[in-house]
PARO-553557 format. One line per 3 residues: for each residue x, y, z of C-alpha. Coordinates in steps of 0.1 Angstrom, whole numbers, plus 5000, padded with zeros to 4 digits. Each point is the difference from the previous one (the first is absolute). Layout:
% PARO-553557
X,Y,Z  ...
***
This chain:
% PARO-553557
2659,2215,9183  5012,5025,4971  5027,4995,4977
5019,5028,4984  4989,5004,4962  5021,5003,4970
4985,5035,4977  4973,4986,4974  5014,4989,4971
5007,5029,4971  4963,4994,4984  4991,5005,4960
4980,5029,4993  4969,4994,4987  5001,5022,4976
5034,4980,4989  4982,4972,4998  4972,5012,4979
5024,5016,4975  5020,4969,4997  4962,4974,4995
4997,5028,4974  5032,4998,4983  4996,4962,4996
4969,5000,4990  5007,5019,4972  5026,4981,4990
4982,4967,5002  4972,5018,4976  5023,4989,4977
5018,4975,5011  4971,4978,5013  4992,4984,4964
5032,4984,5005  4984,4979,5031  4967,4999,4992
5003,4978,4972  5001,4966,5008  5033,4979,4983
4976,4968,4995  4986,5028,4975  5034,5006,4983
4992,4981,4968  4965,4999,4997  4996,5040,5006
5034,5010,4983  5009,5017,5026  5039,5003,4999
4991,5020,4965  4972,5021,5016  5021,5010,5031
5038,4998,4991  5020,5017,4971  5030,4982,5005
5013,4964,4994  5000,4975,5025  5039,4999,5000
5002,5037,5006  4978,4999,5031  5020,4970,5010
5033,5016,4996  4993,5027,5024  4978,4986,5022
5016,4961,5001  4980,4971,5001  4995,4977,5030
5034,4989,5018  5020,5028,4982  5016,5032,5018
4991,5027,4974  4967,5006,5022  5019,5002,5027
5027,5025,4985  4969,5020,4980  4983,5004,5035
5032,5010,5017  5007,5026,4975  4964,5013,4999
5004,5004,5043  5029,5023,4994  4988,5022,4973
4959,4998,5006  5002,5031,5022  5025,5022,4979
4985,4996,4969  4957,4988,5003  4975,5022,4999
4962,4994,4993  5006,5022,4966  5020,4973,4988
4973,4973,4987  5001,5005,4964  5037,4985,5001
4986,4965,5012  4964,5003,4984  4991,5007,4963
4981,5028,5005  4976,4991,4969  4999,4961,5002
5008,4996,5041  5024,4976,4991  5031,4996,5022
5028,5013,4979  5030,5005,5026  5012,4969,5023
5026,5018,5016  4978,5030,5011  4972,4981,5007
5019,4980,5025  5012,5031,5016  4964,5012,5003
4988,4970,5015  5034,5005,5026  4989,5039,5008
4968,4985,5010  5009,4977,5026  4995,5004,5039
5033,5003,5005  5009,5026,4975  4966,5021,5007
5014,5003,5037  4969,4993,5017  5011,4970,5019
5006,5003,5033  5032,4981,5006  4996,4969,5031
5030,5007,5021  4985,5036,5003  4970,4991,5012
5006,4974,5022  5027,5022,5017  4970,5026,5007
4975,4971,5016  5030,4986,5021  5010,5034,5013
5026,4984,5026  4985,4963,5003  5027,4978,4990
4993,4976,4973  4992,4961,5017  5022,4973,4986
4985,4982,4970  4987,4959,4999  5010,4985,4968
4967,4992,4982  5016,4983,4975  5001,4968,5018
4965,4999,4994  4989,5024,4969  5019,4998,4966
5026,5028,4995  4970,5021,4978  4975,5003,5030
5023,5003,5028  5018,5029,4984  4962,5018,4998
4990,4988,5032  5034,5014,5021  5000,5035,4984
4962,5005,5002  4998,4988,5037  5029,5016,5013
4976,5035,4984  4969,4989,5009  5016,4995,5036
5016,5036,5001  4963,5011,4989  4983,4985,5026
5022,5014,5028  5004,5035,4988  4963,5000,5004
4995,4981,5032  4985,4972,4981  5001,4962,5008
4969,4989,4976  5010,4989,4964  4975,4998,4976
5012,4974,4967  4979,5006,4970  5003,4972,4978
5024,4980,5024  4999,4965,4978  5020,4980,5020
5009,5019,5026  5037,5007,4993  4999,5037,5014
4975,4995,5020  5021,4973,5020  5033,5012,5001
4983,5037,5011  4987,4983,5029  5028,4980,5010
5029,5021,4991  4984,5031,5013  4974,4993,5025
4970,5010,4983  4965,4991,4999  4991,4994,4959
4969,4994,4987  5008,4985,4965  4965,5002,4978
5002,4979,4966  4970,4992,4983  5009,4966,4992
4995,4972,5026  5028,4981,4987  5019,5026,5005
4991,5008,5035  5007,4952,5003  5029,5011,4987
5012,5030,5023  4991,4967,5030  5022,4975,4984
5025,5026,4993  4999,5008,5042  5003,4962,5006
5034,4999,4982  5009,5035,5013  4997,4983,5036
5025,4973,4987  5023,5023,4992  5000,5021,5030
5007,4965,5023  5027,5001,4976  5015,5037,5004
4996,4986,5040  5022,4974,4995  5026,5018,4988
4999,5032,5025  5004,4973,5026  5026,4986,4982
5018,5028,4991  4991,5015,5036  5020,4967,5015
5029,5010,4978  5001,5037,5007  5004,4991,5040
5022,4976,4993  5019,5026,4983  4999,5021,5031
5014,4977,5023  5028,4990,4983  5008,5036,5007
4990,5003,5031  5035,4980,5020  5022,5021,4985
4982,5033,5014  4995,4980,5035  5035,4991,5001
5012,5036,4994  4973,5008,5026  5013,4978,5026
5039,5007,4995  4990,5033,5008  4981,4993,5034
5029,4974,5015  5011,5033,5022  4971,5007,5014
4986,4992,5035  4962,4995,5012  4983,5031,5003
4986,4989,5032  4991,4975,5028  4968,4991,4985
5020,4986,4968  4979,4966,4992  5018,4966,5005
5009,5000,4965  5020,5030,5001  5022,4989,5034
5006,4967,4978  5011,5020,4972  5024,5022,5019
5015,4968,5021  5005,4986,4968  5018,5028,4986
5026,5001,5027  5009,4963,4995  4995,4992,4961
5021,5020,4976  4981,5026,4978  5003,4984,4964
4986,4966,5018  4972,5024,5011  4992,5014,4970
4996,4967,4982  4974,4990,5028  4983,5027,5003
4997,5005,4963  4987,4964,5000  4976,5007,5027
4989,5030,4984  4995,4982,4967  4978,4966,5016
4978,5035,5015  5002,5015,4967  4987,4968,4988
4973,4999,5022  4989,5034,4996  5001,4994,4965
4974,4971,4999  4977,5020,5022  5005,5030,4976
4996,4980,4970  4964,4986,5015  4987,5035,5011
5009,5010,4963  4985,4973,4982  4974,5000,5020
4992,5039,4988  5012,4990,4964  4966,4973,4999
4978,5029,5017  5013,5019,4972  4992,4975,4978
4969,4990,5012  4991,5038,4999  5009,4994,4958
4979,4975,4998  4967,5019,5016  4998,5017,4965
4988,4966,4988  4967,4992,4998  4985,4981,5031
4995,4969,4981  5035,4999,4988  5017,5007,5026
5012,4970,5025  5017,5018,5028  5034,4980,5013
5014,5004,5030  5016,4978,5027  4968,4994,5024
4985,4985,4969  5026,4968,5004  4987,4982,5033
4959,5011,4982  4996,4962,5004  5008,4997,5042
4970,5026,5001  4969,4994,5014  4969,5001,4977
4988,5030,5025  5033,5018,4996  4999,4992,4961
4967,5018,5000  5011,5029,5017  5030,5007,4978
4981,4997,4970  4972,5025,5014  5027,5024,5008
5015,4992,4962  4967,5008,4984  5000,5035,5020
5035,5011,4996  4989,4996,4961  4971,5017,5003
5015,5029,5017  5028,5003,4975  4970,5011,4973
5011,5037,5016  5039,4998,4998  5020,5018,4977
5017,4971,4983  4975,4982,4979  4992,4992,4969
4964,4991,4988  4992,4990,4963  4964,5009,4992
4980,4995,4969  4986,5032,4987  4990,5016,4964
5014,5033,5005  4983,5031,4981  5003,5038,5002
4967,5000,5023  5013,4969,5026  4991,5011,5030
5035,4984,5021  4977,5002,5036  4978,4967,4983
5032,4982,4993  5022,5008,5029  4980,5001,5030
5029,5016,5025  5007,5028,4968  5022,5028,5016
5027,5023,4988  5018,4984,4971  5022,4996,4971
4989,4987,4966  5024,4982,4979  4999,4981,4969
5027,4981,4980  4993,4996,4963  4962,5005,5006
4982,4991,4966  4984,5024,4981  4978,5022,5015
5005,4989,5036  5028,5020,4998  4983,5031,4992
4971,4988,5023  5023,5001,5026  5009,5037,4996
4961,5010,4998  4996,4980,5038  5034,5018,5015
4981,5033,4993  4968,4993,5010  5004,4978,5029
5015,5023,5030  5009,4967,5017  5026,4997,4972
5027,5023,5007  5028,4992,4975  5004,4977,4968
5025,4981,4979  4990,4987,4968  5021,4982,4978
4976,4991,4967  5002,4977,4971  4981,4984,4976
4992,5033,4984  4981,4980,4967  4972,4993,5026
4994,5032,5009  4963,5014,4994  5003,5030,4974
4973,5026,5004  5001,5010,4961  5010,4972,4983
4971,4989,4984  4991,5041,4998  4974,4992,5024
4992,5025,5030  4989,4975,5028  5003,5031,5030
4984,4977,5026  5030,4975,4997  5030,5004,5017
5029,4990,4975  5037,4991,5008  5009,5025,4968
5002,5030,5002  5000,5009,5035  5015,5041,4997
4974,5028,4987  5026,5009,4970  4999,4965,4987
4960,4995,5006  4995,5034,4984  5022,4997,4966
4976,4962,5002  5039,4981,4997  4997,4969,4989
5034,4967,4996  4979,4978,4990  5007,4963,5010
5032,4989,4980  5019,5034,5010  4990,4992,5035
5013,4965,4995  5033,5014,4983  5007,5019,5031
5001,4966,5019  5034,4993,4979  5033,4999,5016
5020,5025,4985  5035,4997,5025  4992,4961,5002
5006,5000,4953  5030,5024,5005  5017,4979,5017
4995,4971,4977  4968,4983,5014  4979,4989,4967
4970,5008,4990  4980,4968,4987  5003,5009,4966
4997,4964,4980  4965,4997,5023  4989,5030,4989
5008,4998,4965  4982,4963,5001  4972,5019,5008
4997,5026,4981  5003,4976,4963  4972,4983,5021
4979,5031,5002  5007,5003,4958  4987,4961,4996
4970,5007,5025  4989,5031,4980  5007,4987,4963
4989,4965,5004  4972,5002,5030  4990,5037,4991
5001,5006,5035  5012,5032,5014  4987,5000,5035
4999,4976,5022  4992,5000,5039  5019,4966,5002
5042,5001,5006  5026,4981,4987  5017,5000,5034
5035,4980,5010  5003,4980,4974  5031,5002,4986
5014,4989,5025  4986,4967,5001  5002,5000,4959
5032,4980,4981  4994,5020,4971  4985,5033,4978
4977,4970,4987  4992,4990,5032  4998,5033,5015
4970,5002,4971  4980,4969,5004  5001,5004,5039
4988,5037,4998  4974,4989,4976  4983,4980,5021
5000,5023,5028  4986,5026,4980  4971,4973,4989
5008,5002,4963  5000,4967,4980  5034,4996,4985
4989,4964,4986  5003,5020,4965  5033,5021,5004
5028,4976,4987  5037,5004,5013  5013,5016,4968
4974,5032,5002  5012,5003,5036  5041,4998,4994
4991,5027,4967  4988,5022,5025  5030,4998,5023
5024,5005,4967  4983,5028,4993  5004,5019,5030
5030,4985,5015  5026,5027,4982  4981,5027,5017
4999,4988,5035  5031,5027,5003  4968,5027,4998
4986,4984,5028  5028,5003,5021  5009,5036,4994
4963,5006,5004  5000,4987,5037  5032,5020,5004
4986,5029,4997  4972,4997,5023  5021,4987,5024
5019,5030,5000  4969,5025,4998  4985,4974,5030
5012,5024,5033  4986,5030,4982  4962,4981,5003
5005,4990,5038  5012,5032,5003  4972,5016,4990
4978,4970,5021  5022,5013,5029  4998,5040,4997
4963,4994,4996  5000,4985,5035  5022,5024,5016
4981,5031,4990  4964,4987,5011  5022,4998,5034
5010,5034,4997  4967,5014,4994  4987,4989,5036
4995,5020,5023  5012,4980,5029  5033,4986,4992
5035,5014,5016  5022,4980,4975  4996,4981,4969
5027,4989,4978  5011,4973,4976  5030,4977,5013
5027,4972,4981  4994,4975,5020  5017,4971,4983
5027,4991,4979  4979,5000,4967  5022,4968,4982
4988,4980,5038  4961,5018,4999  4996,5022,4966
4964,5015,5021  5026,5012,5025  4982,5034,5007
4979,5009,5030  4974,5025,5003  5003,5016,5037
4974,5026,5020  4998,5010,5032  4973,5015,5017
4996,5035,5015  5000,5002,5039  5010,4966,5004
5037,4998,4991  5015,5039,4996
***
């Protein structure tokens, strides 16, 4: 049956979208030195004096450091007067135009503001969209996930399901494709909360253990919700007939005057009336209130069963999105299992093994598989019953998230996507060793305009754009002692050890390390170097040497904190144009999903397919 349709979302140009990848990309020409140096490198590359005309305290004082509000202030301001007073002729005010040095805090801040998503305007806001999937379909109540999910994951895993959901049934879709599900938390809550059958594909198979344990505890907490929907059904009746006298009372004071409508009255009725005419009314009403309320009662308990009994099909219905062997179906018949005969025994367990193996084809099921998941997958060799479908991915790693939009266009079984990324450092880039590999299909760049000007982040701007700009403003710190630890660690490595590459990492260690000197000795023999020869004193010179400068390295991670959105930016333009050069696509658009302090990756790529949804 049809549903009346809300109007397609308003839909970014792509020409829009194009001019605004250009706009940041030239912007991040000169910006990207910034990220692309690595702050391990601080000291031993000199790179505060290479890349920054300013003192440390000047940067600071604009920008604040970690914990402070003058970021927060600095970025306010920038929002406010980024569109009034930016334009792309305005570069040589942040960047020497002879040394390329950043020369203007204030202004570069601003720059990095008009750059953003949200001041670009091509962001397609959520309530807009999900207003045009419902059309009139009333939103369904909401389960609280974070009973079992921390606050972090259920917050991603309500907003994206409740889209995902309004995806699926604008386009007549019940088949959910998960692209690098991990443990199944969307996959699990899309096919209980919203009846559909996922597919969650994670190429780890301690992941895909994982998603099964995770279903196991899931099924805990659903005999839990049960519980207290009979409880709080119980109460709710209860409720209702401690109402229910004083509307029968009032019911029968108005019937005292009336006779039987005919002979035929039953037996109950003559005793009524020959009551009536020699008992005086209020005694009457307080009997046949108390009658009505022991039938009440009665009616209640039958009530109450017939409702619990549909609250555990309900339930039992939850739990079918389990996997077979986690799932232990509970009902009533299963409580006299042990008066059974061994032939009845056999039977029910026949029928139990069908009813599972039927379920393969409902709607509301979720099944982790195990899957590496390329551009050239072919889904029919990993999901045998492959139909119409949505593909989804929350904080897919890498390239799977661009491998994700390459499938959605070339598989017509895939009629709409929605693509949250992360991990951008792992991303393949096409040109960043200025090598032209056409046969390989690389997560960077994805648009013609970016392949054909060769663009190239280059791994540490690609990890800068992983930093959480909202998360700092708001006084979360950056892990500035840890950093500064080692980066006099790279200055000891290089001057004592000569070493200046290394494919070995230091790793978490300064965490588990009581001091700079431990920090040292521990990281040491990571790296394999013999420190038998390195006494303490050389060790603490090095720390007194650099410790009055550590203020550079926190204005230096400042800064690319605060050019970080620009880089995802251009990550996430790049994305959205390849959509809009296909020919087949109706809609495409880039959404705020998430609150960005919660989920700093909080924005979805979304695409649907011609002649499938409008």
């Amino acid at each position: 049956m049809s549903r009346p349709r809300g109007a397609p979302p308003p839909q970014v140009a792509p020409a829009a979208a194009a001019a605004g990848l250009r706009r940041v990309a030239r912007f991040l020409a000169r910006a990207l030195p910034l990220c692309r140096a690595h702050a391990v490198e601080l000291y031993t590359r000199g790179l505060w004096e290479r890349l920054v005309a300013l003192r440390p305290e000047a940067v600071l004082e604009v920008l604040g450091g970690p914990g402070r509000l003058a970021l927060q202030h600095s970025l306010a301001e920038a929002a406010g007067a980024a569109a009034a007073q930016w334009d792309d002729c305005r570069f040589s005010s942040v960047f020497c135009e002879k040394s390329k040095r950043l020369i203007d805090v204030h202004s570069f801040a601003l720059a990095a503001k008009y750059y953003s998503l949200s001041n670009l305007g091509l962001c397609t806001p959520l309530e807009e969209i999900l207003e045009a999937l419902r059309g009139e379909r009333q939103e369904r109540n909401g389960i609280k996930t974070d009973e079992f999910m921390n606050s972090k994951k259920s917050h991603e895993v309500q907003v994206m399901s409740e889209l995902v959901d309004s995806i699926a049934n604008y386009c007549g879709i019940k088949q959910v494709i998960d692209i690098g599900s991990g443990k199944g938390y969307l996959s699990s809550f899309l096919s209980m909360h919203y009846n559909l059958k996922v597919y969650g594909i994670d190429s780890s198979n301690t992941n895909t253990h994982g998603a099964h344990e995770r279903n196991r505890k899931l099924k805990k907490h659903w005999r839990a919700y049960q519980s207290r929907a009979r409880a709080n059904l119980k109460s709710q009746k209860l409720e209702e007939v401690d109402d229910r006298p004083v509307q029968t009372e009032i019911k029968c004071e108005a019937n005292i005057d009336e006779k039987p409508l005919n002979n035929n009255s039953s037996l109950q009725s003559q005793d009524q009336v020959t009551t009536q005419d020699s008992v005086p009314s209020g005694v009457f009403t307080e009997i046949a209130t108390s009658e009505t309320s022991k039938q009440t009662e009665i009616n209640l308990v039958a009530q109450t069963q017939s409702d619990e009994s549909k609250l555990s099909e309900n339930v039992l219905a939850i739990l079918n999105v389990l996997p077979a062997d986690a799932v232990e179906v509970f009902s009533s018949s299963q409580c006299d299992c042990g008066e059974l005969c061994e032939e009845e025994k056999a039977k029910r367990k026949m029928a139990s093994i069908k009813a599972k193996a039927s379920k393969s084809s409902e709607s509301n099921l979720y099944f982790p598989l195990t899957s590496y998941i390329t551009a050239e997958t072919e889904l029919s060799d990993i999901i045998t019953d492959l139909e119409d479908s949505v593909m989804v991915g929350l904080h897919t790693c890498g390239d799977l998230a661009a491998n994700t939009l390459r499938i959605f266009t070339a598989k017509p079984e895939i009629k709409a996507v929605c693509s949250v990324g992360c991990c951008y450092h792992l991303l393949s880039e096409q040109y960043e060793n200025q090598e032209d590999c056409t046969e390989e299909v690389w997560g960077f760049p994805m648009c013609q305009y970016l392949k054909d000007e060769g663009w190239c982040c280059g791994r540490n701007a690609r990890m800068s754009a992983c930093l959480a700009l909202e998360r700092v403003a708001v006084g979360q710190m950056l892990p500035t002692e840890s950093l500064f630890y080692r980066a006099v660690l790279q200055v000891i490595i290089e001057e004592i050890y000569g070493v200046a590459k290394s494919d070995r990492h230091v790793g978490k260690i300064f965490s588990k390390s009581s001091s700079f000197l431990d920090y040292v000795r521990k990281s040491l023999k990571k790296l394999e170097l013999d420190d038998s020869e390195l006494p303490d004193s050389c060790i603490m010179d090095y720390y007194e040497k650099y410790k009055h400068r550590m203020n550079e390295l926190e204005a230096f991670n400042m800064l690319k904190v605060v050019l970080a959105p620009c880089v995802e930016v251009l990550i996430l333009l790049d994305r959205l144009c390849y959509l809009k050069e296909q020919d087949n696509i109706a809609w495409s658009g880039l959404v705020k999903l998430f609150d960005p302090v919660k989920s700093p990756r909080c924005y979805a790529v979304i695409a649907l397919k011609k002649q499938s949804c409008f």
